[in-house]
Residue frames relative to the residue before (quaternion, step in Angstrom):
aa qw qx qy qz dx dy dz
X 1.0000 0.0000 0.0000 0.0000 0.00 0.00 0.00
X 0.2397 -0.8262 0.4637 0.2119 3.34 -0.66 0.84
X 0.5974 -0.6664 0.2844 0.3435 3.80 -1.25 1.02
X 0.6221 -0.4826 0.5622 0.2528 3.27 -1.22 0.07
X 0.5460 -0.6672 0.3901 0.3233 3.39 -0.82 0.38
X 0.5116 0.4140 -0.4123 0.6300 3.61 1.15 -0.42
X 0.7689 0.3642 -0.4570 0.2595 3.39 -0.42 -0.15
X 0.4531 0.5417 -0.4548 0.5426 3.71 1.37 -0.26
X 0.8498 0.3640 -0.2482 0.2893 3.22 0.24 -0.97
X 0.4457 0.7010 -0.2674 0.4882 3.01 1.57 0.36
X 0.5062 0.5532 -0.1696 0.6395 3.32 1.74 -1.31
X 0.7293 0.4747 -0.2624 0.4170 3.59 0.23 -1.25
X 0.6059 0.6416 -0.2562 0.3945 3.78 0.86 -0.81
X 0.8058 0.2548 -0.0562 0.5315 3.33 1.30 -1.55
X 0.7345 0.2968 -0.2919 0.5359 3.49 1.38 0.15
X 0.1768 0.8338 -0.4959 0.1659 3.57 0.74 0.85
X 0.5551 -0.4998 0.5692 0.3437 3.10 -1.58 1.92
X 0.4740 -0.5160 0.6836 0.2045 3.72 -1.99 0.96
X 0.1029 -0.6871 0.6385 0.3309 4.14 -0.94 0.02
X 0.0301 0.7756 -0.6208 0.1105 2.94 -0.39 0.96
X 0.1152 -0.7791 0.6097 0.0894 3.99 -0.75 1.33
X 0.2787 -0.6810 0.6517 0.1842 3.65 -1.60 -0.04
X 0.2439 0.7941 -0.5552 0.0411 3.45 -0.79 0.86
X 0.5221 -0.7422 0.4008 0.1260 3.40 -1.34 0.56
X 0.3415 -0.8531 0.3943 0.0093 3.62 -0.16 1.10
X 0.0694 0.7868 -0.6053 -0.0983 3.76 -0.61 0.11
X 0.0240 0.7618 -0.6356 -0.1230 3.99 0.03 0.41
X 0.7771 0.1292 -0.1122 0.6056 3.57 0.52 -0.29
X 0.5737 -0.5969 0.3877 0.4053 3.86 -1.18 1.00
X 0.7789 0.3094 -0.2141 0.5018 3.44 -1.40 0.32
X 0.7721 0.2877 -0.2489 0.5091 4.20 0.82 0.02
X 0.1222 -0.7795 0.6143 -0.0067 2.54 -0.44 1.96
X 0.0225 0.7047 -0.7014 -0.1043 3.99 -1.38 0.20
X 0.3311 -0.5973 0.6903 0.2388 3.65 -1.56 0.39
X 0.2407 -0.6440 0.7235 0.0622 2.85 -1.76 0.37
X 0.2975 -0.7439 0.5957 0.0581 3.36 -1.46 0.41
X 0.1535 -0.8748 0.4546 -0.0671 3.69 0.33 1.28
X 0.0100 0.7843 -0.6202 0.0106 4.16 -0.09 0.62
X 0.2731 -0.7809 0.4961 0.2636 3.31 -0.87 0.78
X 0.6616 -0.6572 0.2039 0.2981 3.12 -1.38 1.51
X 0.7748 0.2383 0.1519 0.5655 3.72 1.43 -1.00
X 0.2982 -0.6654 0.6645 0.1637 3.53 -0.84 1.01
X 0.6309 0.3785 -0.3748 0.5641 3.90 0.82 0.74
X 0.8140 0.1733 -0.1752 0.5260 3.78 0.68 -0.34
X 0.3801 -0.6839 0.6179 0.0773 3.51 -1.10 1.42
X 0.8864 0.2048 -0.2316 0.3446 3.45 0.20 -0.03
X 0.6374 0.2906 -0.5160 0.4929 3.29 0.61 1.04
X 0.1443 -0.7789 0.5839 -0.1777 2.84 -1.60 1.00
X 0.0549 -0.8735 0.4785 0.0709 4.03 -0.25 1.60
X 0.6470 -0.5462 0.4160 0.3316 3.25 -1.17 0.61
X 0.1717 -0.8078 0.5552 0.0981 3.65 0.01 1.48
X 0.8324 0.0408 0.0799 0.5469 3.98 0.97 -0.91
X 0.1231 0.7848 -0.6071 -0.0203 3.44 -0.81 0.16
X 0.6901 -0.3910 0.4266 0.4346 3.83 -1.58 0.78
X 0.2167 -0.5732 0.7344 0.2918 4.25 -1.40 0.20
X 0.9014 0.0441 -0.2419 0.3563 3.63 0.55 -0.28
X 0.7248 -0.4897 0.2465 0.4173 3.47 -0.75 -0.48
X 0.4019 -0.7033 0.5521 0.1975 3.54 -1.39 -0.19
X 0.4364 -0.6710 0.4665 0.3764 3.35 -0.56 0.75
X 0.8228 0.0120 0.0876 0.5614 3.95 0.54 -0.86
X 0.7773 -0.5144 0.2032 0.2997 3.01 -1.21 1.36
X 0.6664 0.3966 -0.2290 0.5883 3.78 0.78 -1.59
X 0.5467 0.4952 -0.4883 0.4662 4.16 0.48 0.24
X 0.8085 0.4186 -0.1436 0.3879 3.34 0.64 -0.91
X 0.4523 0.5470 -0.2846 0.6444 3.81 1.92 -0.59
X 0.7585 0.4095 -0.2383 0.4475 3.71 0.61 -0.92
X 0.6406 0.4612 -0.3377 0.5126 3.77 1.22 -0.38
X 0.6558 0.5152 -0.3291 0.4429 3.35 1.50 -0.76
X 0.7400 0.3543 -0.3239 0.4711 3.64 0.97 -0.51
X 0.1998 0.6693 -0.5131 0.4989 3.60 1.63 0.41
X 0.7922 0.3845 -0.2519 0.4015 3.54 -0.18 -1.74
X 0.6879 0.5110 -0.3564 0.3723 3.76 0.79 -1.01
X 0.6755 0.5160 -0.3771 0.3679 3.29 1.10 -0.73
X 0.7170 0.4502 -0.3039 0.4369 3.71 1.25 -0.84
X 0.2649 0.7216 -0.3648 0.5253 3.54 1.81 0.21
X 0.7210 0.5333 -0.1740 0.4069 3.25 0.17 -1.92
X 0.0296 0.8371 -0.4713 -0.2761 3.52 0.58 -1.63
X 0.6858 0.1714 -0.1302 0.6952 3.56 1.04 -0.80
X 0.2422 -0.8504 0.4378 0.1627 3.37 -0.42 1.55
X 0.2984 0.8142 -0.3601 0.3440 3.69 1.68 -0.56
X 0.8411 0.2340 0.0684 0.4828 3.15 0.61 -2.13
X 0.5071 -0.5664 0.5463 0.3515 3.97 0.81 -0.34
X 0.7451 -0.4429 0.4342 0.2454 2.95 -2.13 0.33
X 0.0483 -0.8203 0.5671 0.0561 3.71 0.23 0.85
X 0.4372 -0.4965 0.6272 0.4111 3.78 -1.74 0.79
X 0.6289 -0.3998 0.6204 0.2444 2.92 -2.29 0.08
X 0.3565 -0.7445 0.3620 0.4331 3.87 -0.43 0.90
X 0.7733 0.3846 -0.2222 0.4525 3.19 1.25 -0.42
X 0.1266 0.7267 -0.5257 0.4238 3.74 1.47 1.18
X 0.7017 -0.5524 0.3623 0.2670 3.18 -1.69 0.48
X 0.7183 0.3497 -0.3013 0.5206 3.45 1.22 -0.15
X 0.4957 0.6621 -0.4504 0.3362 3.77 1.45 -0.67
């Protein structure tokens, strides 16, 4: 039997995709570091806190994008489906 629309959306509430972004940083030439960004709210698109970041550097930018989406994937755990909120997390 197929669901109803409340009931997806019901599913969708407690198993929500995390936003979660990766970028790359240089504060000083030739150190590169990643960062992990999560957005703060499933109601607000433009803020966004620093969820992870590299302790050390990278010799070159793609080293450091690749260590950063390294971390998202082991974040993520079930790569298939993505980083999912907690149903009971601040946005779930």
């Amino acid at each position: 039997m197929a669901r109803r629309p409340r009931d997806l959306y019901a599913v969708r509430m407690t198993d929500r995709m995390r936003s979660i972004s990766v970028h790359v940083g240089e504060p000083q030439a030739g150190a590169f570091y990643w960062v992990l960004m999560e957005k703060e709210s499933a109601h607000c698109s433009t803020v966004f806190n620093e969820l992870a970041a590299a302790r050390r550097p990278a010799s070159t930018w793609i080293a450091a994008l690749e260590a950063g989406v390294d971390e998202l994937k082991r974040l993520a755990g079930d790569l298939a489906r993505g980083p999912r909120a907690e149903a009971d997390g601040p946005e779930g």
